[in-house]
N, C-alpha and C positions, 0 to 999 in steps of 0.2 A: 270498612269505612267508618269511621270514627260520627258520632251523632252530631248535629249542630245545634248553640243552645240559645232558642227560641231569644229567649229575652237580650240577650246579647246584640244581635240581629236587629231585632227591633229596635234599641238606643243606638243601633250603629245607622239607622235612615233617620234617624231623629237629629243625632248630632253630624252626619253628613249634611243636611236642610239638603233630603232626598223622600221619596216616596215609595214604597208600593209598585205602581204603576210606573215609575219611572226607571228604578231597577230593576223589573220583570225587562221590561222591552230590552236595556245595556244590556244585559246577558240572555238573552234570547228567551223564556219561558213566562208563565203567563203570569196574571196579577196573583188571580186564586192560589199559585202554587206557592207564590211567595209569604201568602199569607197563613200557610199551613205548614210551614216552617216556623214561624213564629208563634203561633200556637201550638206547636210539638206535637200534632198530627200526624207530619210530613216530620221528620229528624234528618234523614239523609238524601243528599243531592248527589250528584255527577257534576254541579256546575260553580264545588265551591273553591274550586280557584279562580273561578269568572266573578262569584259574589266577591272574595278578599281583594278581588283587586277594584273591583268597583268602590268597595269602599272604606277601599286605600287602609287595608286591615290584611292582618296576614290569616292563613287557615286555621293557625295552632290559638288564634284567639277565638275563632268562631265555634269551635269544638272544647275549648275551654283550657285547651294546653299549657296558655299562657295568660298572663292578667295583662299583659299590654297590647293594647290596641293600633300600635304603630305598625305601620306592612314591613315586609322582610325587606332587608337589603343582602347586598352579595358585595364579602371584601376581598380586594385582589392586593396581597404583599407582590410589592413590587420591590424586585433585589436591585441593589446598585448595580448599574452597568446595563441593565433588560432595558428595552424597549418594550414597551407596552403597546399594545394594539389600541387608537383610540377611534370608539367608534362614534365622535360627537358629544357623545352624550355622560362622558366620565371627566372626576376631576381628582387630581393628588392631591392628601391632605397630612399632613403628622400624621405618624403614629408613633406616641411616645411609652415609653415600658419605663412607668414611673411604680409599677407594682400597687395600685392605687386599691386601697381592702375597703369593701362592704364589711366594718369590722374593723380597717387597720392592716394596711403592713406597713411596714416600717422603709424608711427613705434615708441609710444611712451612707448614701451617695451621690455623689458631685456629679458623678457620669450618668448625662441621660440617654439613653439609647433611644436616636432619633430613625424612623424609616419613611419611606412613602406608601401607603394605602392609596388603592382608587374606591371611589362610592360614584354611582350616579350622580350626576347634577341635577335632573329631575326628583328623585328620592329624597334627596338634601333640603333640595327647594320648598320641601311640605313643612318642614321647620324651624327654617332661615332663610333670611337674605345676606348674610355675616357672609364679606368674603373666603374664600377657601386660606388662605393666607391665616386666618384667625380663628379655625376650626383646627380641630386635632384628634383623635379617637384614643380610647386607652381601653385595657383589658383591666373589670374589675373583679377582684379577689373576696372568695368569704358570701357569707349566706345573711348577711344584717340588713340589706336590703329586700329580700324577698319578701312576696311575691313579683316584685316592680321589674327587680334585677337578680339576676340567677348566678353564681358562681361563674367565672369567665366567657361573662355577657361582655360585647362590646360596647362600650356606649362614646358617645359623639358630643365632644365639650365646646362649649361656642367664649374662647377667649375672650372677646367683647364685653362679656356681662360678669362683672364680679362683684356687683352690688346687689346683696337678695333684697328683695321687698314685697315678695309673696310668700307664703311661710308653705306655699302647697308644692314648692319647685326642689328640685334635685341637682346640689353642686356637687364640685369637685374641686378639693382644696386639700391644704398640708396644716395637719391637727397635734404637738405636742411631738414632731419628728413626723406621723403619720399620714399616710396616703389615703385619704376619706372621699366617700361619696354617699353623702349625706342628703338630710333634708336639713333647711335651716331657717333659724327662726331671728329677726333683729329683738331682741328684748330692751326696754325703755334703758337699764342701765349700759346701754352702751355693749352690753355681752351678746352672748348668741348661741342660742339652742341647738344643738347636734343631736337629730333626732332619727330615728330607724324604720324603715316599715315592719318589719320584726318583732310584734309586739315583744320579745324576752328580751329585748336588748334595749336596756336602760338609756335616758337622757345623756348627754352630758353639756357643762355650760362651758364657754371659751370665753374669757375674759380678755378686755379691748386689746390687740396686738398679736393673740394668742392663734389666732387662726390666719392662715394665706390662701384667698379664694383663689383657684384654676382661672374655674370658671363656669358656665350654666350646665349641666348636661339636658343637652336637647331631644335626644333620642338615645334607642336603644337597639345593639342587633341582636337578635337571639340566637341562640347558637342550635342547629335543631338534631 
C-alpha cells in the first residue's frame, strides 16, 4: 500500500472548507487518526478510498501519483447502435479525435471523428453547469503539459468559454494548423501567450487571429 502524503491531505480539508473531526466521523475513524496522517506518523490507511472520495480527490493524488487533484471518473465509448444501460445518473457528451498535442499534432483534416462518451452527471457537476450539448472530451497527445496532463490523459473541454481571462486556466484550441492544450495568457497587444507546465518547453506568442479557441478544459481523467 502505497504511503499517503501528510501535507496533501491537509490542503485537501482546507480547500474542501472541511475539518479534522468532520472527516474522521464521514469515513468512520477517529480525529486523532486523521491527524497522524498528516503529520506522517500514520503514512498508511485501509480507508483511502473512503478519504479520496470524501474529498472528491482520487487516491493516485493522495499518495502523490498524480499532481491533480480532481477525483477519478470512468468513460464508457459507447458504439453507434448499443444501447447503453442508464442508471440516472449518466450523460452522453462528444467525444472528438481531433488529435489535440500537449506539444502539438497536427490537424490536417476536415473529417472529425465524432463518438458518444457517458461520464456521470454528478462527477461533471463538480465543474460545470455547461449543458452536456456544449461539453466534449478529447484524448490529449505529448508530454508539454506535464505534470497537470499525462500523455493520453482524457480531458473535458467546456465549449461555452473561449474567451481566457485568467492566465492560471488550460484551453483547447487550433495553434498555426495545430491541436494545443495549452495554458494562455491575453497580452496588452492584442496576442497571446501559449504556455506549458513543462518547464523545457519554451513560450510561444499567437498573434491576433492566429489562434482558434475550443474551448476551457475543465477537468481531467487520468488514465490509471
Amino acid at each position: 500500500m502505497a504511503d499517503i502524503i501528510g501535507s496533501r491531505l491537509d490542503w485537501l480539508i482546507q480547500d474542501r472548507r472541511t475539518s479534522q473531526s468532520a472527516l474522521a466521523r464521514e469515513i468512520g475513524i477517529s480525529q486523532p487518526s486523521v491527524g497522524r496522517l498528516i503529520s506522517g506518523e500514520t503514512r498508511e490507511t485501509g480507508k483511502i478510498l473512503e478519504l479520496a472520495r470524501a474529498l472528491k480527490t482520487s487516491p493516485e493524488y493522495l499518495v502523490g501519483e498524480t499532481d491533480d487533484d480532481a477525483p477519478s471518473a470512468r468513460v464508457v465509448i459507447v458504439a453507434p447502435g448499443d444501447v447503453a444501460d442508464d442508471d440516472g445518473d449518466t450523460v452522453e457528451i462528444d467525444n472528438i479525435n481531433l488529435s489535440y498535442g500537449m506539444g502539438g499534432s497536427f490537424l490536417d483534416t476536415t473529417d472529425i471523428d465524432v463518438e458518444k462518451v457517458k461520464f456521470s452527471r454528478s462527477w461533471l457537476s463538480q465543474f460545470t453547469t455547461t449543458p452536456p450539448h456544449l461539453l466534449c472530451s478529447a484524448t490529449g497527445i505529448g508530454d508539454s503539459m506535464m505534470p497537470t496532463i499525462h500523455d493520453r490523459d482524457v480531458v473535458i473541454i467546456d465549449r461555452s468559454q473561449t474567451t481566457p481571462e485568467m492566465g492560471d486556466k488550460i484551453w483547447a484550441g487550433v495553434f498555426a494548423g495545430l491541436g494545443i492544450i495549452k495554458r494562455l495568457r491575453a497580452l496588452p497587444d492584442g496576442s497571446m501567450r501559449i504556455s506549458s507546465d513543462n518547464q523545457l518547453v519554451r513560450d510561444e506568442i499567437a498573434a491576433d487571429g492566429e489562434l482558434f479557441i475550443v474551448g476551457r478544459v475543465i477537468a481531467v481523467v487520468k488514465r490509471l
